[in-house]
C-alpha positions in Angstrom: 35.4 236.9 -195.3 33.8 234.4 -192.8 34.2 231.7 -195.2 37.6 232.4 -195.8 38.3 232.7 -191.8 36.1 229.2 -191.2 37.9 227.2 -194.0 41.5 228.0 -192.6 41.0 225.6 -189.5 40.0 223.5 -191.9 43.5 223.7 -194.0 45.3 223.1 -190.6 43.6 220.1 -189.8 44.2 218.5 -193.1 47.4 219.1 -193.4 48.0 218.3 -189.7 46.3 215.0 -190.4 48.7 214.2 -193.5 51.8 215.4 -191.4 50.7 212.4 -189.0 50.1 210.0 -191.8 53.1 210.5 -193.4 55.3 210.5 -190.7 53.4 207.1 -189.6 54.4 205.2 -192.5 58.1 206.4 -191.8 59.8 202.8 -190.7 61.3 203.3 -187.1 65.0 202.4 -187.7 66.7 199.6 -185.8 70.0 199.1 -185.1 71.3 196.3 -187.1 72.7 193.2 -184.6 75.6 191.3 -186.3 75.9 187.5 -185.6 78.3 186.9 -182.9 81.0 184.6 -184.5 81.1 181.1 -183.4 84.6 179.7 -181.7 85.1 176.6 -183.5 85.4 174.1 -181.2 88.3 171.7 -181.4 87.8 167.9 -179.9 90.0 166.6 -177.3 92.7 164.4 -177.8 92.3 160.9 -176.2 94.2 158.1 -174.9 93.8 155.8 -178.2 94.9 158.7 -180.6 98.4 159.2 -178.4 98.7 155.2 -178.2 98.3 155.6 -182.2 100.3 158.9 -183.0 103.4 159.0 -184.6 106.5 160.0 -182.4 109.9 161.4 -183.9 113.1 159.5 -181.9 116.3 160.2 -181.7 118.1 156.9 -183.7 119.9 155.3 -181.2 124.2 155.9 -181.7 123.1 157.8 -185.3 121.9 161.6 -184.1 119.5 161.6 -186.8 115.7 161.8 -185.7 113.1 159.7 -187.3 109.7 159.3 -187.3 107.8 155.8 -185.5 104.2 155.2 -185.5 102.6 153.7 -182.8 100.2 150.8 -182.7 98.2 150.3 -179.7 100.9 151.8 -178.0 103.6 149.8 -179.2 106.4 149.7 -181.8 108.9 147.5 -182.5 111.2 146.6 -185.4 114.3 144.8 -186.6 117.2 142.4 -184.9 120.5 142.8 -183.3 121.8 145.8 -184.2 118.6 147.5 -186.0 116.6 146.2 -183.2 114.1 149.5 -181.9 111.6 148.7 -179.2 108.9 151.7 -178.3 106.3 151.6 -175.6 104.4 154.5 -173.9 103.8 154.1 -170.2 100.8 153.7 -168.5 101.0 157.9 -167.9 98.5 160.6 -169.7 98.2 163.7 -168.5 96.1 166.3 -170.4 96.2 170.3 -170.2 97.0 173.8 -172.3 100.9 174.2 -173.2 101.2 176.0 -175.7 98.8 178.8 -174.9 96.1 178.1 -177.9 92.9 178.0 -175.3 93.0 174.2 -176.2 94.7 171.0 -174.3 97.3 169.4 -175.1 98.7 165.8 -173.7 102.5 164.5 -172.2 103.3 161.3 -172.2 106.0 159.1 -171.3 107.8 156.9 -173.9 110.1 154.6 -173.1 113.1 153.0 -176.1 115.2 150.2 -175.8 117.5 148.8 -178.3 118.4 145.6 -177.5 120.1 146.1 -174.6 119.2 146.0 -170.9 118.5 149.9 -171.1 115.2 151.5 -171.3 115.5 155.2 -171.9 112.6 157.4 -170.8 111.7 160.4 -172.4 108.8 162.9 -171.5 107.0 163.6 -175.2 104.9 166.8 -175.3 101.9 166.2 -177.9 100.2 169.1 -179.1 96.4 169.3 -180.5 96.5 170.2 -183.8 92.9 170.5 -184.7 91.8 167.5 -183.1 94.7 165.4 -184.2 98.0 165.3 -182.1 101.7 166.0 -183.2 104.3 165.4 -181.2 106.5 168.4 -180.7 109.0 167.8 -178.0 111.0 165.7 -176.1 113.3 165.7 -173.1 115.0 162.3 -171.5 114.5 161.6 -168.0 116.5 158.5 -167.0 117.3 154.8 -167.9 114.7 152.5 -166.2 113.6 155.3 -163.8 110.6 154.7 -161.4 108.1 157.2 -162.3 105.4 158.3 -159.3 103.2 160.4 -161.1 102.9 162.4 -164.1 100.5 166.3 -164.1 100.5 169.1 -166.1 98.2 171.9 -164.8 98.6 175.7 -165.2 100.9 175.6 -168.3 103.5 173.4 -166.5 104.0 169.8 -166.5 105.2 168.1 -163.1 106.9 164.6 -162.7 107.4 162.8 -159.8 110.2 160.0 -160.1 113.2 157.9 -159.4 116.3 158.5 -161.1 119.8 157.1 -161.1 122.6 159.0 -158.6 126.1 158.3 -159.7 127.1 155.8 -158.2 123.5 153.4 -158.4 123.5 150.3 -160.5 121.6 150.3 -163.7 118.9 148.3 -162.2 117.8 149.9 -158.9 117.8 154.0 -159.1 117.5 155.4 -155.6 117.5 159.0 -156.2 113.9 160.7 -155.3 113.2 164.1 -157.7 110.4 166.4 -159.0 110.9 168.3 -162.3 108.6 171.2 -163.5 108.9 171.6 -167.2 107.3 174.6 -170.3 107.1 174.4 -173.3 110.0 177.4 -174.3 109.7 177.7 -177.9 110.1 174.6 -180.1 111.5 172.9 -176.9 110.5 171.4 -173.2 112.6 173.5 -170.9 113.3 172.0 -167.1 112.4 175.1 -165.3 112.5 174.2 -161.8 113.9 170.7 -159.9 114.9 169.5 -156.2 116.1 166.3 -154.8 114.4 164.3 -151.8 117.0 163.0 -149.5 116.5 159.9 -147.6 116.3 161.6 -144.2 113.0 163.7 -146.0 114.6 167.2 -146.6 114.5 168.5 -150.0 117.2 169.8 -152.1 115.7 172.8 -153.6 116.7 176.4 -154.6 114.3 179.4 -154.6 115.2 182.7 -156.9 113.4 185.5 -154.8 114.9 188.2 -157.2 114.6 189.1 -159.9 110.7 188.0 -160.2 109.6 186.1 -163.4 108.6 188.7 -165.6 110.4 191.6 -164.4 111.9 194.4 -166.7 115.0 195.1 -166.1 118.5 197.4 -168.1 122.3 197.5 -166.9 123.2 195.2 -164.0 120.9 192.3 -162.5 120.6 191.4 -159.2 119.9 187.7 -159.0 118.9 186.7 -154.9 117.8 183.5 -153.6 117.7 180.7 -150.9 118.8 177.5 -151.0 117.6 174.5 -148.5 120.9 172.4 -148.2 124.2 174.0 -149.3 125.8 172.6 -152.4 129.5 171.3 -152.6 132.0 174.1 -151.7 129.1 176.3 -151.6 129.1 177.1 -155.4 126.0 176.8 -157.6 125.8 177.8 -161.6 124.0 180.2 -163.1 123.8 180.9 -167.0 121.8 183.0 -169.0 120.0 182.1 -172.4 118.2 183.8 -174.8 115.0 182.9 -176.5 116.9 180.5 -179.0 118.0 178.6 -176.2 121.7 180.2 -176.8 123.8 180.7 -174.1 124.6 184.1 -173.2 126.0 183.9 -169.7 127.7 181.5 -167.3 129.4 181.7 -163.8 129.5 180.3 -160.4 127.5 182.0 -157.1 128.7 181.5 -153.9 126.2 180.7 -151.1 126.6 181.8 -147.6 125.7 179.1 -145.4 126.6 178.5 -141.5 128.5 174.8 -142.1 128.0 172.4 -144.6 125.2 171.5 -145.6 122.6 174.0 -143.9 120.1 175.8 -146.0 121.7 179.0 -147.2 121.3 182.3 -149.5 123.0 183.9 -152.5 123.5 186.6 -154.5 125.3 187.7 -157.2 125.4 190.9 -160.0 125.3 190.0 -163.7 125.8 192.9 -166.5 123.1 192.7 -168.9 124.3 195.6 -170.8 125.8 193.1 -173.7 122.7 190.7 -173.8 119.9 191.2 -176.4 116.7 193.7 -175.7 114.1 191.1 -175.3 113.0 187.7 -173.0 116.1 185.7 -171.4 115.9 183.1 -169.1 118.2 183.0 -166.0 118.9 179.6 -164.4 120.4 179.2 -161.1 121.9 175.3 -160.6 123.1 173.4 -157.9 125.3 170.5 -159.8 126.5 166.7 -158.9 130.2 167.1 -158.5 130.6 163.7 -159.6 129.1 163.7 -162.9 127.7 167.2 -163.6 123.7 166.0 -163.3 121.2 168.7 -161.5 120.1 168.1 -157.8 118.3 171.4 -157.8 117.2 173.7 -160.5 115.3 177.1 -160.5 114.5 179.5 -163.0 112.6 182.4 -164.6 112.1 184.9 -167.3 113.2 188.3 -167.6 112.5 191.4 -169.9 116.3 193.2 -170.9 115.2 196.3 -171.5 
C-alpha cells in the first residue's frame, strides 16, 4: 500500500511534465498580415509632351473635327484655302479635373487660317497614364489678350481681354475672368464677370439654392447682382447632365436706378425635370450681340 500511495505523485508529475512538453511544442498562432497594395503611381505630364500631343480642331468653315499633331508646339499645313496654322501659347497650367487623384494640364491653342484671325481656344488635356489626351475644348476670343491662365481646386480660371461689340478686330478692350469644370465630356463656363473701366466688376452671385442642394417641386433661385443689367432682365436656363436644355426664362432684378447693384429672385417648377444632377445658370447678356458679361452657376440634386 505505501508503494502504491508513493508512486502516485510520481504518475502526476510525469504526466504533468508531458502536459508541458506537449503543449510547448504547440506553435503560438499569428495573425497573418496581408501586403498592403501598392497605388501605382502615374508620372506627370510635362510641358514638352503637351507641345507634342495631338489636338482634335474643329476644321475651319467644315464642322467636322480632326485630329493635328503638334511639333514643338507648332503645326502648320497647306496654302490658300487649306492653309491651317496651330500654336499653343506660352500658358501651362497643371492640376486634377477630372477627379482621378492625378493632374491634368489646360492649355491655350491658338488657329489661324490664313486670315488676320487668330482663334483661341482653352484645350483641357487629361493624363492618361502618363501620356495626355486632349478631351475638351471651349473658344475664348479672336486675338484676345490673355493675363493669366490657373487651374486649382478642380476649376480652371482665366484672366483675359476679349472683344465687346463694337471693338475692332485688332485691339479688344473688354477686361473678364472665366471659371471653367470639366461637366461630363465637356468644359462648362461656370462662373464669369466683366471689369469695367472705372474698376467695378460685373458679377452675379446665386445665394440660393446652394451648389449641391437636394431639392423636389418648386425652386427658389435668389441672388445678387453688382451692376444691374439692361432693363433689369437677366436669363436663367436649366440643363441636365447631357448638357440638354430643360428650362429657360428671364428674371427681373430689383435695383434702385440703372445700373446699381441689385437682387433677384425667381420660382422655377422642377416637377417636370429629370430625378438627378441639373445645372442652373443665371446670365446677365450683351443686348447687342447676345455674349455673357456675367455668369454664375451651380448644381442641384431634383429629387
Amino acid at each position: 500500500m505505501t508503494r502504491v500511495l508513493t508512486a502516485l505523485p510520481l504518475l502526476f508529475l510525469t504526466l504533468a511534465c508531458s502536459a508541458t512538453t506537449i503543449f510547448s511544442l504547440t506553435p503560438t498562432p499569428t495573425n497573418y498580415v496581408y501586403p498592403t497594395p501598392e497605388t501605382p503611381t502615374v508620372p506627370a505630364l510635362t510641358v514638352e509632351q503637351l507641345k507634342n500631343a495631338e489636338y482634335i480642331v474643329s476644321a475651319f468653315g467644315t464642322g467636322a473635327s480632326l485630329p493635328y499633331k503638334l511639333t514643338d508646339g507648332k503645326y502648320e499645313r497647306g496654302s490658300g484655302a487649306t492653309f491651317v496654322s496651330l500654336t499653343l501659347l506660352d500658358f501651362f497650367s497643371f492640376g486634377d479635373l477630372n477627379k482621378d487623384g492625378v493632374d491634368d494640364a489646360t492649355v491655350l491653342l491658338a488657329e489661324n487660317y490664313g486670315g488676320t484671325g487668330v482663334f483661341v481656344s482653352l484645350a483641357v488635356v487629361l493624363n492618361e497614364n502618363g501620356q495626355p489626351r486632349h478631351k475638351a475644348s471651349y473658344l475664348i476670343d479672336d486675338r484676345p489678350q490673355i493675363n493669366s491662365l490657373d487651374l486649382h481646386d478642380g476649376m480652371v480660371f482665366l484672366d483675359a481681354v476679349v472683344h465687346a461689340p463694337n471693338d475692332p478686330g485688332c485691339c479688344p478692350e473688354m477686361q473678364v475672368t472665366r471659371a471653367f469644370q470639366l461637366v461630363g465630356d465637356s468644359i462648362t463656363l461656370v462662373h464669369a464677370a466683366t471689369r469695367l473701366d472705372d474698376g467695378r466688376a460685373r458679377a452675379i452671385t446665386i445665394d440660393s439654392p446652394l451648389d449641391g442642394a437636394e431639392v423636389s417641386g418648386e425652386i427658389v433661385i435668389s441672388g445678387n447682382v453688382t451692376i444691374s443689367p439692361f432693363e433689369n432682365t437677366l436669363t436663367v436656363r436649366v440643363y441636365n447632365e447631357q448638357g440638354n436644355e430643360l428650362f429657360v426664362g428671364p428674371i427681373t432684378v430689383a435695383a434702385p436706378e440703372p445700373g446699381a447693384a441689385g437682387t433677384f429672385q425667381v420660382t422655377i417648377d422642377a416637377s417636370a425635370f429629370p430625378l438627378g444632377r441639373v445645372r442652373i445658370v443665371v446670365a446677365d447678356l450683351s443686348a447687342a450681340d447676345g455674349s455673357i458679361l456675367a455668369l454664375d452657376s451651380m448644381e442641384i440634386v431634383v429629387k
